[in-house]
C-alpha positions as CSV (number, residue, x, y, z in Angstrom):
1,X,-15.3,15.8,-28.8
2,X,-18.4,17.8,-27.6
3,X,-21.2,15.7,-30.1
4,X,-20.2,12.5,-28.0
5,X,-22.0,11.2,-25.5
6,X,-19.9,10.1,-22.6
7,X,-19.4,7.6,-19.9
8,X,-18.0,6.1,-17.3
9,X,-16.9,2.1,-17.2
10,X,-16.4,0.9,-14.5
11,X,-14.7,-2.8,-13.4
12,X,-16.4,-5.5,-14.0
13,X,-19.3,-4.1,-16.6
14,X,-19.1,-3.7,-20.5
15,X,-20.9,-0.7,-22.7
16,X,-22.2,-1.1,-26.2
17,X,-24.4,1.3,-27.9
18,X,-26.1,2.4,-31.3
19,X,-25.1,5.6,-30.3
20,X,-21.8,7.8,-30.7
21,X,-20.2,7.8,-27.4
22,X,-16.6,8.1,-25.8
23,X,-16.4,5.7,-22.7
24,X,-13.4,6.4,-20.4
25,X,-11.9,3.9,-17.8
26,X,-8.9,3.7,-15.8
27,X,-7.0,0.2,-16.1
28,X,-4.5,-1.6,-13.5
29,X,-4.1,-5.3,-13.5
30,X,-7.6,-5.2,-15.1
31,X,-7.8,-5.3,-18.9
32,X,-10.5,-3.5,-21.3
33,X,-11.2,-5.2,-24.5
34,X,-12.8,-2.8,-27.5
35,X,-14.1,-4.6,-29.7
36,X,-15.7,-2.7,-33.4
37,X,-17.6,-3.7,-36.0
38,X,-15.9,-1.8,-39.4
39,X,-19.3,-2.3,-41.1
40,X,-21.8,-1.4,-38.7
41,X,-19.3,0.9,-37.1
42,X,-20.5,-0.1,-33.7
43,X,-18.5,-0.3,-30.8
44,X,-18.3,-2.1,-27.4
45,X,-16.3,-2.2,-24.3
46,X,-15.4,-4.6,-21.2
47,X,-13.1,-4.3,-18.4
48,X,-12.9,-7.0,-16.3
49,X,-10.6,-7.8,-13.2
50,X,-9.9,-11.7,-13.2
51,X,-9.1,-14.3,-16.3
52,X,-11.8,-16.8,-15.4
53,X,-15.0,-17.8,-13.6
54,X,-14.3,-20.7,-11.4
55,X,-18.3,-21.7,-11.0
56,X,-18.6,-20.2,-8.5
57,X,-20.7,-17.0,-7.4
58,X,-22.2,-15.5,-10.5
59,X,-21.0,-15.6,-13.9
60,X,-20.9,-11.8,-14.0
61,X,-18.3,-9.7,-16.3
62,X,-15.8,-9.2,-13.7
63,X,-14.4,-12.3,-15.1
64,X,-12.7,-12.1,-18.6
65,X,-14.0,-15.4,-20.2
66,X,-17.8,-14.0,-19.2
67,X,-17.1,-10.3,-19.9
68,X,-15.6,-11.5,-23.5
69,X,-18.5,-13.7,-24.8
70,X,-20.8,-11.0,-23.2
71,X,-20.1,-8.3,-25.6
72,X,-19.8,-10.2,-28.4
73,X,-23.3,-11.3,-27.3
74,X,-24.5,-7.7,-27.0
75,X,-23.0,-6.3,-30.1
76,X,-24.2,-9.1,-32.2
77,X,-28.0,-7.8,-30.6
78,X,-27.6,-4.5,-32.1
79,X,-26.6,-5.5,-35.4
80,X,-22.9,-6.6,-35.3
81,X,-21.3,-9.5,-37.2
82,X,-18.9,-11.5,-35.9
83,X,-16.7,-11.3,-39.4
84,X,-16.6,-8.0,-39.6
85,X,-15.1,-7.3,-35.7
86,X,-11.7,-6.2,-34.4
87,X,-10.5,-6.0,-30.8
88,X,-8.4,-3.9,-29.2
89,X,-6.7,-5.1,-26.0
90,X,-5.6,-2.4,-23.3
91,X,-4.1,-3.3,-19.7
92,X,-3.1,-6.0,-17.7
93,X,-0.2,-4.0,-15.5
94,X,1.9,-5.5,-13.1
95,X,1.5,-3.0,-10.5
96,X,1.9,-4.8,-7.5
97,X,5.2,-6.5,-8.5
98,X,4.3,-10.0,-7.4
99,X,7.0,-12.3,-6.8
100,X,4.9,-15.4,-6.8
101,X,3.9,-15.9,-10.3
102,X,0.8,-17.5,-10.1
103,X,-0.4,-14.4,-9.0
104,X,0.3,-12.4,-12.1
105,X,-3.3,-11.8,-12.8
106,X,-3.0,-8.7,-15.6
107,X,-0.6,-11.1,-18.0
108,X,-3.3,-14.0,-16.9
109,X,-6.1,-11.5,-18.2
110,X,-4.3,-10.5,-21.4
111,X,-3.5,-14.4,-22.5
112,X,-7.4,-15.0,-22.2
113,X,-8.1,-12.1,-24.2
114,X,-5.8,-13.2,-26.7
115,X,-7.1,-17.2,-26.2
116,X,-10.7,-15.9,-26.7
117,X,-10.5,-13.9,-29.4
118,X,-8.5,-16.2,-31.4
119,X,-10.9,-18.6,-30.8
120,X,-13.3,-16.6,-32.0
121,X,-11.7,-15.8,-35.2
122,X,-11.6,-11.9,-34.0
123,X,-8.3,-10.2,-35.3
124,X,-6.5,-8.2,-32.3
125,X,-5.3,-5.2,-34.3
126,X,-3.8,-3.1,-31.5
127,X,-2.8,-3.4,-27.6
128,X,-1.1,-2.0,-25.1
129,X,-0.6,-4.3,-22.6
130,X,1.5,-5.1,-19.3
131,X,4.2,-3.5,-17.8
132,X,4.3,-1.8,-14.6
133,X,2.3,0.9,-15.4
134,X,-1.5,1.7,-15.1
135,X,-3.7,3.1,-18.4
136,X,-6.5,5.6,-18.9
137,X,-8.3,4.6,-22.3
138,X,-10.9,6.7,-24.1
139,X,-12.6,4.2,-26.7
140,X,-14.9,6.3,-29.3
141,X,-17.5,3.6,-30.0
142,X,-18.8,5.1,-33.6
143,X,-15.0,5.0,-35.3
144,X,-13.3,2.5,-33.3
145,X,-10.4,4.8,-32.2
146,X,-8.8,4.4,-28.7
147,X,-6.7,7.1,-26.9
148,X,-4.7,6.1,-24.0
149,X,-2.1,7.2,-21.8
150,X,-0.6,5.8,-19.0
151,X,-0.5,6.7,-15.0
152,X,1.3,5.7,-11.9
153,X,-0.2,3.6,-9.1
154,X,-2.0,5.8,-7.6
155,X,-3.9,7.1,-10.1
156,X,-5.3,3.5,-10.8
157,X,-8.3,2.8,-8.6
């Protein structure tokens, strides 16, 4: 693990480089979306807090539907093909135990994940999402792997 660079995602940005590296983030209701191109073997990560932009404010990647078309964006800059990507979806606990269900915001971030990439003809070929528990993900952005473990509430952030 020492020839990777590493860093640190935080919510509501995405990574993508050329570069080997192993990015790391800590997921609650929040959801992280790796996305790989098996040709270029080029990586990229999101992790974004709510399903959709409303219009309002900026259109920045703390909102799934602007975080998912981003990276596609970015990767597709350094070389990527659409065709030849796969997603991984991580995620989208319910760790505050809402009763009102209009508030379940980490299964409203999965299904968008899920909506989007179908859309966009990108094959979700593993995920770990829901439940009441929180996730730390490593994503190794040269080979596509993801490690991940989960953590109680108050190891989220």
């Amino acid at each position: 693990m020492n020839q990777y660079l590493q860093h640190f995602l935080y919510p509501s940005t995405l990574f993508t480089n050329r570069e080997p590296y192993m990015v790391k983030t800590i997921l609650g209701s929040c959801v992280a979306i790796c996305l790989w191109d098996k040709k270029a073997k080029i990586g990229g990560i999101n992790h974004y807090m709510l399903p959709t932009w409303n219009g309002n404010d900026l259109a920045s990647p703390k909102y799934g539907n602007i975080a998912i078309e981003k990276l596609i964006d970015k990767m597709i800059q350094l070389g990527c093909k659409r065709e030849n990507m796969q997603a991984k979806i991580f995620g989208g606990g319910d760790l505050i135990s809402q009763t009102n269900s209009s508030m379940l915001i980490g299964e409203r971030n999965i299904r968008i994940a899920r909506m989007i990439l179908e859309d966009k003809k990108i094959p979700v070929v593993a995920s770990s999402t829901g439940g009441k528990k929180g996730r730390k993900i490593l994503f190794f952005t040269d080979t596509g792997e993801v490690r991940h473990k989960f953590i109680d509430k108050k190891e989220v952030v």
